[in-house]
Steps between C-alpha positions, in 0.01 A plus 500: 500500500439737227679450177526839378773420252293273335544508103199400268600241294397708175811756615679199521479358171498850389836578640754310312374628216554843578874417612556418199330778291706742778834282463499561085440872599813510750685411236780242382694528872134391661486224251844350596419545827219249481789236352280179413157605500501667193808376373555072589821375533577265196645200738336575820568175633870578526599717785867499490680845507607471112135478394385821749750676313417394184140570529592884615668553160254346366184737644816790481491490118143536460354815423188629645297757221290640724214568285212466799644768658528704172125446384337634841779815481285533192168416573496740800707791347194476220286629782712727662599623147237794605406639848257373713225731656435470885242694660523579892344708715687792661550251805662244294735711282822409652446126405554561172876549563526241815228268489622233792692739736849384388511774187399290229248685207151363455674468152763289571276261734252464210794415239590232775171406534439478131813276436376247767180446372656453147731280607362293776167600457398632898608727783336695728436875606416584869341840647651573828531792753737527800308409814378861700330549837279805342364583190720674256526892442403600122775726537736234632383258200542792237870520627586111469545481858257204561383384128431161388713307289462186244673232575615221233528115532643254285286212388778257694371692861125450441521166653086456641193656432137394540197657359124472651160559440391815717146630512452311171832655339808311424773736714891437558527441916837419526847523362860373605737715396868359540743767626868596641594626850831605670555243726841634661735776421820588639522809281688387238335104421141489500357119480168466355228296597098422402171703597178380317268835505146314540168713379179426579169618511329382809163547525482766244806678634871533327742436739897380507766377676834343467635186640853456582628076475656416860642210640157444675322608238321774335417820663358872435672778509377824549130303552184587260519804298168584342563748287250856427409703245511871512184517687615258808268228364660137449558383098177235414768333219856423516731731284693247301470486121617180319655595179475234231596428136075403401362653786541656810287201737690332745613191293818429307515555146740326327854670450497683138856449460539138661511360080750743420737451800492105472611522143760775596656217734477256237679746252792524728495113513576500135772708567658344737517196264631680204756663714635238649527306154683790358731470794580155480474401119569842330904459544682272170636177663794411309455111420781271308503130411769282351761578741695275675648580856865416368418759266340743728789431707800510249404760261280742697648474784170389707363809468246678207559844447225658312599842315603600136864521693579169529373258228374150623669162313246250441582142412313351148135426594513745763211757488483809760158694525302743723183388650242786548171460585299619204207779544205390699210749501288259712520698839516805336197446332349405826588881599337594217175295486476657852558862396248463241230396798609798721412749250160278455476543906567882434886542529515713207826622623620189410379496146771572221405809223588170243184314623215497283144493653162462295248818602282235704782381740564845579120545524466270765842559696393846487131435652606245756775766686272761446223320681785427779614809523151675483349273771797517730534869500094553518541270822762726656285795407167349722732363827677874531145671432347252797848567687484898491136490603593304789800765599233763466290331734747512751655848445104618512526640125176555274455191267469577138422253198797619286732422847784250371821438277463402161730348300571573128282238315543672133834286457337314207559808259886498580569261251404717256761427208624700221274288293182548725552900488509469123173324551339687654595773329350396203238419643432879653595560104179316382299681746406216719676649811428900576804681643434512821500130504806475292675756766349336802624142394842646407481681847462189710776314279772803611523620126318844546538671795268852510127555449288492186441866463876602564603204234275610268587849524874454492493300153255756321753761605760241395326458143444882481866562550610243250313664215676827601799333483446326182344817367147371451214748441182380721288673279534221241508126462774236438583624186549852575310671236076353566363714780407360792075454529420747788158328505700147595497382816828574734788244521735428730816324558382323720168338258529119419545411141146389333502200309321496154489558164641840377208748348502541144508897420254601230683727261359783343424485133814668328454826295593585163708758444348796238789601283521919380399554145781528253 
C-alpha cells in the first residue's frame, strides 16, 4: 500500500517549531489558546474545578507584547518600502494583478512569500496550467482565457520530497504537496477533507496527480496529468521552487525568527507572574494584635470597620497595622532582561528612545538583519525568476534573461539618520563624494526625489533669485565692492566646499601721495 501521506521526519521536527513562530504571530488569543504549552499550570497536579479556574485568571492577566509579529511587519515593509520590478512577456501580463487565479497580485503573493521565509524560513512556489485537450491560442493566452498561474505552499504542506542523480545531475523527481478538497456540500456547509498533489518526473517526464484518502485506501483522481509547454512538448523538470531563508535547495533552514518567538513566550511568562502577584499581594491587609475576643466582642462589637468615619478603640499593648507587600522588581526585571535580548534578536520596535547603545552593537544588529533581510529577499527574487520562466514555458512566450520579479534590495540606505545625512554631507563638502553620488545616495534613501540635472538647475535658479532678492550685484564678490575675476573659473551652487588653507593676497606696494606746491 502506498503511503502517500508520508511526512519526512526533518518536516517533522521542523513543524513544531514553526507552530510556534506562527502561534506568537496570531497573536495573544492564539497564545491562550495553546493553555499549557507555552504557559504551565503552577499546580498541575491538582485538577479540581477551583484550580482550572484559578489557572484561567492566572494566564487571563498576562499580557502578550507581541513583538515577533511587530519585527517581521518591519523587516518586510523595509523591502516593500519601494516597488518591486517584474518583467513579463505580453502573454503573462495579467499575472501581475492575479497571479494564482483567485485575484491575488504577484505583489501581495511575494509579500506573503517574503514573510514566510523570514519567519519560518521555507515555502514553496508551483507553476501550473489548467489541463487542455489542444494547444492554446496566442490570442486566447493574450486575453487570460487559459494562462498559467503560480501557485503558493506553506512550508507545513511540503511534507516529502526526494532528489536524484539524473544523467550525472542532481535533479528534484518528486514532491508531496499536502492539499484541501471539498468533500461534501449541501450548499450552505462545505466539509473539507485531504488531497496530497504528488509530482514526479518519471523517466525524464513531469507529470502529476492527486490522491484522494478512502476507506480502502488511496486513489487517483482525474489519473496522470503530464503537463506541456506551449509547444505540446512534456516539461524535462518539475516546476516547484523551494523558497528558503539561506538558500533556495530543498532542505530546511532553520526558522530566523524561532529565537525571537521563544523569548516572546517567555516574556509573557514573566508577566503572567508579575500580574498575578499584583493581584494577590498588591491590596493592604489590615493586621491587629493585642486584642482579646471579649474585647473584640464588647467594645467593637465583633466587627472592624476600617474608615476615617468610625475610629477603632484599641486596648494598651494593642498595635493595628497594614501589611503590603513591598516592591519587587524581580519579574519585572525578567521582562526586561528579555526586552533587552529582543532588540539584540532585532525587535527594535521593542527598544525604548531611553536605551543607550555603543556604535558597535548597533554595527552588528544592523549587519546581522541586513544580511537576513538581504538573503531572504534575494531568495524570493531567484524562485519567482525560475517560476515566471516556467509560466512562459507553458503559455509558449519568448524567454528573456531580464524575465522575473525583483525585490527592492537597497533597504540598507533607509536607515539613513539625521546624523548620517549630516555625514555625508560633509563629506560631499570635503570633496570626497561628487554630486551625483551625493544625489544618487540621497535618491535611494527617499530624501531627493528628481534627477541631477533638474536639481541642479532648480537651486542655481534658487541662488540666482536669492541675490535678487537680497539685492546682490553678480558682478562682484562677497563684499560688494572687489570685482569679480572674469578670468576665474565658473561656480555654482551646487560646487562642494574645498578644504584648505585660505590664499594669502599679495598687496600692491602703496603710493605716496605728491602734495601741490604752496
Amino acid at each position: 500500500m502506498e503511503q502517500v501521506d508520508y511526512v519526512l521526519p526533518e518536516v517533522a521536527e521542523a513543524a513544531p517549531l514553526w507552530e510556534t513562530v506562527r502561534d506568537c504571530l496570531a497573536g495573544q488569543a492564539a497564545i491562550r489558546k495553546r493553555g499549557t504549552r507555552y504557559l504551565p499550570m503552577p499546580n498541575s497536579t491538582d485538577d479540581s474545578k477551583e484550580n482550572k479556574a484559578r489557572y484561567f485568571a492566572y494566564q487571563t492577566r498576562g499580557v502578550f507584547v507581541n513583538f515577533t509579529q511587530r519585527t517581521l511587519q518591519g523587516m518586510t515593509g523595509t523591502v516593500f518600502a519601494k516597488d518591486a520590478e517584474a518583467v513579463l512577456p505580453d502573454q503573462l501580463k495579467m499575472m501581475y494583478d492575479d497571479v494564482d487565479g483567485g485575484s491575488v497580485t504577484l505583489d501581495q503573493q511575494a509579500k506573503q512569500t517574503l514573510s514566510d521565509v523570514i519567519a519560518v524560513g521555507r515555502c514553496g512556489l508551483l507553476t501550473d496550467y489548467p489541463t487542455r485537450s489542444s494547444p492554446t491560442s496566442r490570442r486566447a493566452a493574450l486575453r487570460g482565457e487559459v494562462r498559467p498561474t503560480i501557485q503558493y505552499y506553506f512550508a507545513e504542506q511540503i511534507i516529502n520530497w526526494r532528489i536524484d542523480t539524473v544523467n550525472g545531475l542532481r535533479k528534484l523527481t518528486m514532491v508531496v504537496l499536502k492539499e484541501s478538497r471539498i468533500e461534501e456540500d449541501d450548499g450552505f456547509k462545505a466539509t473539507m477533507a485531504d488531497q496530497y498533489r504528488v509530482l514526479r518526473l518519471e523517466n525524464g517526464v513531469y507529470t502529476v496527480r492527486l490522491y484522494w484518502k478512502m476507506p480502502s485506501g488511496f486513489e487517483i483522481s482525474g489519473g496522470v496529468i503530464t503537463p506541456k509547454q506551449g509547444d505540446g512538448k512534456p516539461f524535462d523538470y518539475i516546476p516547484f521552487e523551494f523558497v528558503g531563508a539561506e538558500n533556495n535547495d530543498a532542505g530546511i533552514d532553520q526558522s530566523p525568527m524561532v529565537d525571537l518567538a521563544n523569548l516572546n513566550i517567555a516574556h509573557y511568562r514573566n508577566s503572567c507572574d508579575f500580574e498575578e502577584m499584583v493581584f494577590m499581594l498588591g491590596q493592604p491587609t489590615p493586621v491587629f494584635t493585642g486584642l482579646s475576643q471579649e474585647w473584640v466582642d464588647d467594645q467593637m462589637k465583633g466587627v472592624i470597620v476600617l474608615g476615617t468615619h468610625k475610629p477603632i478603640n484599641l486596648p494598651k499593648d494593642a498595635t493595628a497595622d497594614l501589611m503590603q507587600i513591598t516592591e519587587s522588581s524581580l519579574a519585572m526585571e525578567g521582562m526586561e532582561h528579555k526586552e533587552r535580548q529582543a532588540v539584540a534578536l532585532g525587535a527594535r520596535l521593542v527598544q525604548s528612545a531611553e536605551v543607550a547603545r555603543t556604535a558597535k552593537e548597533a554595527g552588528l544588529e544592523d549587519a546581522s538583519e541586513t544580511s537576513l533581510l538581504l538573503s531572504s529577499a534575494k531568495n524570493v527574487n531567484s524562485a519567482y525568476a525560475r517560476a515566471i520562466k516556467s509560466a512562459a514555458r507553458f503559455a509558449g512566450a519568448p524567454i528573456t534573461d531580464d524575465m522575473g520579479y525583483k525585490l527592492n534590495t537597497d533597504f540598507d540606505i533607509l536607515r539613513l539618520d539625521p546624523a548620517g545625512r549630516a555625514e555625508l554631507l560633509a563629506e560631499w563638502q570635503r570633496g570626497i563624494l561628487s554630486f551625483t553620488e551625493y544625489r544618487s545616495i540621497l535618491r535611494r534613501a527617499g530624501v531627493a526625489t528628481i534627477d541631477d540635472d533638474k536639481a541642479k538647475a532648480e537651486i542655481e535658479a534658487d541662488a540666482i533669485k536669492l541675490a535678487q532678492t537680497l539685492g546682490i550685484d553678480g558682478s562682484v564678490q562677497n563684499d560688494g565692492v572687489t570685482p569679480t575675476d572674469k578670468n576665474a573659473p565658473p561656480t555654482s551652487a551646487t560646487a562642494p566646499v574645498q578644504a584648505g588653507k585660505p590664499k594669502r593676497v599679495k598687496k600692491e606696494p602703496r603710493k605716496k601721495m605728491k602734495t601741490a606746491p604752496k
